[in-house]
GUVEXFI-924556 format. One record per residue (C-alpha): z, y, x. Coordinates in steps of 0.001 Angstrom, whole numbers, plus 524288, in hexadecimal, padded with zeros to 5 digits. Layout:
Z,Y,X
...
//
This chain:
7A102,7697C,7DEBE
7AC24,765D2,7E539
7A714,768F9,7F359
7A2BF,77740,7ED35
7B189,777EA,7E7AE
7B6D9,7759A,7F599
7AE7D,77D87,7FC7E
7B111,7886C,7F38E
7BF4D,78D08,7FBFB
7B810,78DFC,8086B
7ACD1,79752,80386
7B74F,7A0B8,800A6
7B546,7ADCD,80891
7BEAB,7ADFE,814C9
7C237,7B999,81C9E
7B79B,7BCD7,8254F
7B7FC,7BAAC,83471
7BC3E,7C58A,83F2A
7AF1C,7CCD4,84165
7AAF8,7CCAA,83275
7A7B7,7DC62,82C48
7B237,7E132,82348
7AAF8,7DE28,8160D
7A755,7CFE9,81A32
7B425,7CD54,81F67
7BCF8,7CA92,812CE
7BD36,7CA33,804FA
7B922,7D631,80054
7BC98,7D35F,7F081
7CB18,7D0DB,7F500
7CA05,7DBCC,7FD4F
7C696,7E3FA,7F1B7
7CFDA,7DEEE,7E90D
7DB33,7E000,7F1D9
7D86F,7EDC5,7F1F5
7D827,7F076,7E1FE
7E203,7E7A3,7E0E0
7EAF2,7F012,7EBA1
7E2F8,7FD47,7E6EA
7E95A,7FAED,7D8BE
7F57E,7F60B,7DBA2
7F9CE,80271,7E516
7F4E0,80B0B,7D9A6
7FE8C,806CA,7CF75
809D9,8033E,7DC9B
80990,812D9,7DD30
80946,81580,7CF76
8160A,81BB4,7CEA9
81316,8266F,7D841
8093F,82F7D,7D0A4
81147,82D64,7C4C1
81E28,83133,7CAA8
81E52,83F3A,7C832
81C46,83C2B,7B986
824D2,830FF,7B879
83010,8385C,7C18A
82E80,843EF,7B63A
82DE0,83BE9,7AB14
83A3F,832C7,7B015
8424F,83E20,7B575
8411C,83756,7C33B
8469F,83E90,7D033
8405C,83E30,7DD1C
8495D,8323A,7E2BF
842B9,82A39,7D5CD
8359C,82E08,7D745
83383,829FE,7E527
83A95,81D5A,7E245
8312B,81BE1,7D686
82649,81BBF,7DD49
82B98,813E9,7E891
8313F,80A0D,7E08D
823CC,8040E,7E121
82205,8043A,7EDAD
82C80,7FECA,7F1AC
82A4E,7F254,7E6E5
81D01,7F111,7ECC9
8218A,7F132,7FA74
82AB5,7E5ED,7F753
8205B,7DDF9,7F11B
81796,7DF79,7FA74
81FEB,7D597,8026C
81FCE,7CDA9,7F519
8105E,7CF04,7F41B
80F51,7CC2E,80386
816B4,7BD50,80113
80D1D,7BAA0,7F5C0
800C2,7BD67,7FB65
803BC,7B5B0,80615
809DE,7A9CE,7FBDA
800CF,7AA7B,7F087
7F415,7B568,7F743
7F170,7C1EF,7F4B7
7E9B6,7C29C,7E893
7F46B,7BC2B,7E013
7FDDE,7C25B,7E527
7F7A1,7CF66,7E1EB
7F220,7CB81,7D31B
801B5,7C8F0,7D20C
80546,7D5CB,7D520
7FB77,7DDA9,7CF26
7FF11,7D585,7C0C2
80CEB,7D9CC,7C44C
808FD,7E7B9,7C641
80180,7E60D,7B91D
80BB1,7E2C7,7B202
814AE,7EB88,7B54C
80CEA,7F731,7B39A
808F9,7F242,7A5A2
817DC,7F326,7A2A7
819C4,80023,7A612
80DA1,80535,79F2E
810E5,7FD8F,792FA
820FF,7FEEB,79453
82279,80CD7,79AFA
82A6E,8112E,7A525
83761,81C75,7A101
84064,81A75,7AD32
83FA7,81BDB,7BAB8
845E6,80CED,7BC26
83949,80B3E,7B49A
83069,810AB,7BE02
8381D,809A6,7CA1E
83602,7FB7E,7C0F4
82632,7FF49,7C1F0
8269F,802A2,7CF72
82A9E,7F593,7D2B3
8203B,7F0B1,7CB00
8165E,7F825,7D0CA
81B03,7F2AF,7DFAD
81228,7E712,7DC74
806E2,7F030,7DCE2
80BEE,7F48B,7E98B
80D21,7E663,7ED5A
7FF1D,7E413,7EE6B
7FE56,7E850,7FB8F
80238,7DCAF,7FF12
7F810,7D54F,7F8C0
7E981,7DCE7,7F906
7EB42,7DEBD,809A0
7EE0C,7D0AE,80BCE
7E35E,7CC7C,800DB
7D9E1,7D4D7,8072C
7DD92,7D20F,81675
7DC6C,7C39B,817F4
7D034,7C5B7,814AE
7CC00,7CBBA,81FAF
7CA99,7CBDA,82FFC
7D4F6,7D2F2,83828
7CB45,7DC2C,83C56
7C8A5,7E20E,82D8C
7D6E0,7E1C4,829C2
7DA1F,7EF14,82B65
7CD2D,7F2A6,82168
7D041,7E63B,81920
7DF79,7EBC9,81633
7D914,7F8EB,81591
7D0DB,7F7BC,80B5C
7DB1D,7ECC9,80368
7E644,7F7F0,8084E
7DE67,803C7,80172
7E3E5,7FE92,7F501
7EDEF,8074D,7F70A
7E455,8132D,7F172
7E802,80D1A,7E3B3
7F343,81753,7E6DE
7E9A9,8232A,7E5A4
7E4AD,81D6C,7D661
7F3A1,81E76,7D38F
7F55B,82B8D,7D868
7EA13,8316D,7D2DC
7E899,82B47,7C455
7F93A,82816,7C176
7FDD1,83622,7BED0
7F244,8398B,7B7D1
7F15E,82EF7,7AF02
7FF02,8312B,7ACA7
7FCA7,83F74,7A96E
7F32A,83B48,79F4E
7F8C9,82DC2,79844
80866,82E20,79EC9
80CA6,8282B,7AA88
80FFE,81905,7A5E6
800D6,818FF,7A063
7FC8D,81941,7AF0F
801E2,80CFB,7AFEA
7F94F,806A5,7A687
7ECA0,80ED6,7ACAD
7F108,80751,7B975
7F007,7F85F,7B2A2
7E106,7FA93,7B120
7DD4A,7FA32,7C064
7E703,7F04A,7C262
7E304,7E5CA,7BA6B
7D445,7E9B6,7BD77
7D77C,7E791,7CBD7
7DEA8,7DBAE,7C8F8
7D36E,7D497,7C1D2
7CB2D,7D89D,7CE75
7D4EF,7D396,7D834
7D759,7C731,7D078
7C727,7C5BF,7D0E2
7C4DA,7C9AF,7DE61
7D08C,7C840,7E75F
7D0C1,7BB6F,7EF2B
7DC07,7B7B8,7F9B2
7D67A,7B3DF,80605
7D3E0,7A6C1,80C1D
7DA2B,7AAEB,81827
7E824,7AA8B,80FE6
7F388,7A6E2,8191E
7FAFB,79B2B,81466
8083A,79FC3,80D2B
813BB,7A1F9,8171F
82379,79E70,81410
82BE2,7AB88,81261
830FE,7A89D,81FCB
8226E,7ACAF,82429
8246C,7B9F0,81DB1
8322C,7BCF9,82415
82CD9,7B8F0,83202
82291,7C2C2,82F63
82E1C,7CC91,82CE3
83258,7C8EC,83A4B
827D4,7CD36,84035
8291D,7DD20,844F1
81BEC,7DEC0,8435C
81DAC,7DD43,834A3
828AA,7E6BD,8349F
81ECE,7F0B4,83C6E
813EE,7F099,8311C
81D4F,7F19A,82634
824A1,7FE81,82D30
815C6,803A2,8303A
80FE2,800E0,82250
81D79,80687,81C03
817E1,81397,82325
80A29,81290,81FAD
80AD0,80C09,811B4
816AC,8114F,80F44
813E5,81E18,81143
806F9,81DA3,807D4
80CA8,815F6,7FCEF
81905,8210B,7FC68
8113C,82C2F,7FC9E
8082D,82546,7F153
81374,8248A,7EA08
81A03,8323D,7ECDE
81088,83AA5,7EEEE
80CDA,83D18,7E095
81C0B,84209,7DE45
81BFA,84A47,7EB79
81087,85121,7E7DF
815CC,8534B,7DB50
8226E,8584A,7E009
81D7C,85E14,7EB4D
813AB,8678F,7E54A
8167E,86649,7D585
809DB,85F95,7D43B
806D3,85813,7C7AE
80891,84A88,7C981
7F813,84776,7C7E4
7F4E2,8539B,7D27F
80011,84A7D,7DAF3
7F9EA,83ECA,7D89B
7ED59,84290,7DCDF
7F25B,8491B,7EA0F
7F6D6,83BF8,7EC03
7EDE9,833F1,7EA27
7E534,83CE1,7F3F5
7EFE0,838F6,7FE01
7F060,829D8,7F802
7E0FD,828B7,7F9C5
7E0F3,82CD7,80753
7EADF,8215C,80B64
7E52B,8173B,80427
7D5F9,81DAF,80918
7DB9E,81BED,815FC
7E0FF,80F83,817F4
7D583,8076E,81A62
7D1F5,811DA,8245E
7DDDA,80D20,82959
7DA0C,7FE75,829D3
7CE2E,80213,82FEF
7D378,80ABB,8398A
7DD0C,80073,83DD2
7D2B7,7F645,83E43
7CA7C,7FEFA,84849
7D583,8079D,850AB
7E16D,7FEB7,84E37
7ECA2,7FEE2,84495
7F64C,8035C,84D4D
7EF45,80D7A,85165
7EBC2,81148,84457
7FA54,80FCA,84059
7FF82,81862,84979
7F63E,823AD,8483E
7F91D,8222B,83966
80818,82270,83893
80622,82F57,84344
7FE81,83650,83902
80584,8322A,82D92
811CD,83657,83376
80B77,843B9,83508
80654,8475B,82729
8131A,841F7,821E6
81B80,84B44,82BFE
8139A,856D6,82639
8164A,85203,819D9
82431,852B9,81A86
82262,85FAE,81C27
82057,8636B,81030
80FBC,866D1,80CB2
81088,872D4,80759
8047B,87148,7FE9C
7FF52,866D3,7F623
7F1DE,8655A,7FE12
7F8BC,8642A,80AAF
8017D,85B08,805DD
7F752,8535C,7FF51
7EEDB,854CE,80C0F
7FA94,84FB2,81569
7FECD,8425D,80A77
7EE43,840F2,80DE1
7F08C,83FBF,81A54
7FC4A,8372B,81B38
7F87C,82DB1,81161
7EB17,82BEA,8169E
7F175,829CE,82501
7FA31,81FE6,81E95
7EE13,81A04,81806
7E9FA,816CE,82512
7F7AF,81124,82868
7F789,807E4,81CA4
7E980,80180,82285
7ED30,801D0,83046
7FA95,7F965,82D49
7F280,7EF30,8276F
7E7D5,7EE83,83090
7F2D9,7E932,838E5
7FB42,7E0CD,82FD1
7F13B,7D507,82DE4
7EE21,7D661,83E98
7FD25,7D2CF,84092
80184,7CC1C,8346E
7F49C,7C4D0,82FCB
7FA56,7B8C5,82A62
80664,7BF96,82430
7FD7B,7CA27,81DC0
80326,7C84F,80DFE
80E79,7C8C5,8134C
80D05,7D3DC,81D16
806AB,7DB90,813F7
8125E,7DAA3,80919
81BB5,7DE6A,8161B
8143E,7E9E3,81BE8
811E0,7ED26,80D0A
81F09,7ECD4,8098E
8229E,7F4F1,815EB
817A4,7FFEE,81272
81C90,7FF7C,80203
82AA0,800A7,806CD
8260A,80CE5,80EA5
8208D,81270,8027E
82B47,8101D,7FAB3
834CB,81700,80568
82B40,82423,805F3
82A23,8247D,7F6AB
838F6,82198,7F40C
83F06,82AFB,8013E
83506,8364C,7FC01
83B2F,8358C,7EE0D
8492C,8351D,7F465
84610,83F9F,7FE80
8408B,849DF,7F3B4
84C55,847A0,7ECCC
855A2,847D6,7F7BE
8503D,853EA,7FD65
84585,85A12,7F44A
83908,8573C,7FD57
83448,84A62,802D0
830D7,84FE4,80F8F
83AA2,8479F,8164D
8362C,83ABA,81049
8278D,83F3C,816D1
82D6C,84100,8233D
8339F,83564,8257F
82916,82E0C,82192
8220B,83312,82C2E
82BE7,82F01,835C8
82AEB,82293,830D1
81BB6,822AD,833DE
8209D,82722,84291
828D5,81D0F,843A5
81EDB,81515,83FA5
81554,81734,8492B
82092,814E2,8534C
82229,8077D,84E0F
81380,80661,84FC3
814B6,808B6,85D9C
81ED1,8011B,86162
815D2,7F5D0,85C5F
807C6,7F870,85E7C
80813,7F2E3,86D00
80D50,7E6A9,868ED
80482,7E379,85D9B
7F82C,7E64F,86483
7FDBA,7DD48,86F83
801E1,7D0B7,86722
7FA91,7CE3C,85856
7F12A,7DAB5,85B61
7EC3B,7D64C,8675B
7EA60,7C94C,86017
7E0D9,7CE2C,8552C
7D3B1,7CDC4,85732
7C9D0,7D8BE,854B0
7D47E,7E0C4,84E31
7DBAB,7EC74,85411
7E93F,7F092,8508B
//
């Protein structure tokens, strides 16, 4: 008995060799799990967006306060993500999520029970609901260890897809509001969470391949490094630019065209699906043709739809049709970052990820917040679209000025993979 209680550790599955197919590779329950878990969690981080017409009407908000109510969370979970990426590398991923997601629990059981009357109210939830946001930070690393360089880029694809829990938001919050009021949605929302976290608590497992815990001087080395730097300014353009329009578009639809706020809602989550539909495409196109390659041709394109954005669509179908394309193009983005984060930052990854993560939730909470402050400063947010797009040019220049180099030094050392 004792023998069989040794031997027990070392019959635990182990990521798979270079060479192995996708499915044999890792730990497909985790890999699962780490995509509720994330799936869940971005559904009620977004939570605020769909409602915001209502609440803005209900609350007398103006422009400036709804786009920094539904940035507010954003910007929490783009902090914590940093917080998220010290614990999963301290205490592992899976405990570091099930703390989260209790937090996130918890606080949306207050505001269903207690109500919300004031915007400081709403701003108190957002920061709540950055937890949710957080677990970025914890399902890519959970499910990556588990796997071979060469499936990384499908690996944080199909972990990264979580982010559709955006489209559940956008389609089922104003409409449930319509039907019970707007702080009963909150209690709809507890159901899949604590379902999800009974299934990650059952099925998630950290992997064996966990790197030892580093001193905090490890983490600000890592901040010295200008690659690090690089990926956060790139994922600020590609993340960043998804997670804002999540959050905005249901209020620029409804200003835009004097939709109701459900017909809004669902013309976003068409646009939300497409991104989050896309971004294993984007692993897997990285994985094949390179990230950098696929990086650049993304931020090109992006920069284009959001250009003829800024332009003003003059109908709702061509708008609708245009967000398509630009979120699904950024969708690609999202996958194609993180096909390359584990290639050059392998042993940092919980704490990479909670970096580049904070970098890509800090560009969603500047596109929510400067579209709010634009409207109001000049009665269109046509300015706020444009710049963003020069921000995805000047992206792609950055991406230039280091391609050669990285294919040259930790590129050239990775085997089977091409960036």
């Amino acid at each position: 008995m004792t023998t069989l209680a040794m031997d027990e550790p070392a019959r635990a599955p182990r990521p798979a060799p270079a060479g192995t197919s996708f499915w044999k590779a890792g730990h497909s329950p985790t890999l699962i799990a780490a995509f509720l878990y994330f799936d869940v969690s971005f559904m009620v981080w977004v939570l605020l967006g769909p409602l915001a017409p209502i609440i803005a009407k209900q609350l007398h908000l103006d422009p400036a306060q709804k786009g920094m109510m539904v940035a507010i969370p954003t910007l929490s979970g783009a902090v914590l993500r940093i917080v998220n990426g010290l614990l999963v590398d301290r205490i592992g991923p899976k405990l570091t999520g099930a703390i989260s997601q209790i937090v996130v629990i918890a606080g949306l059981g207050l505001a269903w029970r207690l109500g919300i009357d004031s915007y400081r109210g709403t701003l108190a939830l957002g920061v709540v609901l950055g937890f949710a946001g957080a677990s970025f930070a914890v399902a890519l690393p959970l499910a990556s260890r588990w796997y071979p360089g060469e499936h990384q880029g499908k690996a944080m694809g199909i972990a990264g897809m979580g982010n559709s829990g955006t489209v559940f938001a956008t389609l089922f919050a104003a409409l449930i509001a319509r039907s019970f009021g707007w702080t009963n949605v909150f209690g709809f929302a507890l159901i899949p969470l604590v379902a999800v976290l009974a299934f990650y608590l059952l099925a998630a497992r950290d992997s064996p391949d966990q790197p030892a815990p580093k001193p905090l001087s490890a983490y600000a080395a890592v901040l010295g490094e200008a690659d690090a730097w690089w990926f956060m300014l790139f994922y600020f353009v590609t993340f960043g630019g998804f997670v804002g329009l999540s959050t905005s578009l249901p209020t620029w639809f409804v200003d835009s065209f004097k939709v109701t706020p459900v017909t809004a809602g669902y013309c976003t989550a068409a646009c939300v699906f497409t991104g989050s539909l896309l971004r294993p495409m984007g692993g897997a196109l990285a994985d094949r043709f390179g990230g950098i390659r696929t990086l650049s041709l993304v931020y090109i394109v992006a920069a284009g739809f959001l250009a003829v954005i800024s332009t003003g669509p003059a109908t709702l179908p061509l708008a609708v049709a245009l967000f398509v394309g630009a979120m699904g193009t950024l969708g690609i983005g999202n996958g194609a970052v993180f096909q390359l984060v584990p290639q050059r930052f392998r042993k940092e990854i919980g704490v990479m990820t909670g970096l580049v993560g904070f970098g890509g939730g800090f560009g969603g909470f500047y596109l929510a917040s400067s579209l709010g402050l634009i409207r109001m400063a000049t009665g269109s947010a046509s300015i706020g679209f444009l710049i963003f797009a020069g921000l995805a040019v000047i992206a792609l220049g950055g991406l230039s000025l280091v391609k050669r180099r990285w294919r040259t030094t930790w590129g050239a050392a990775v085997q089977g993979v091409r960036i």
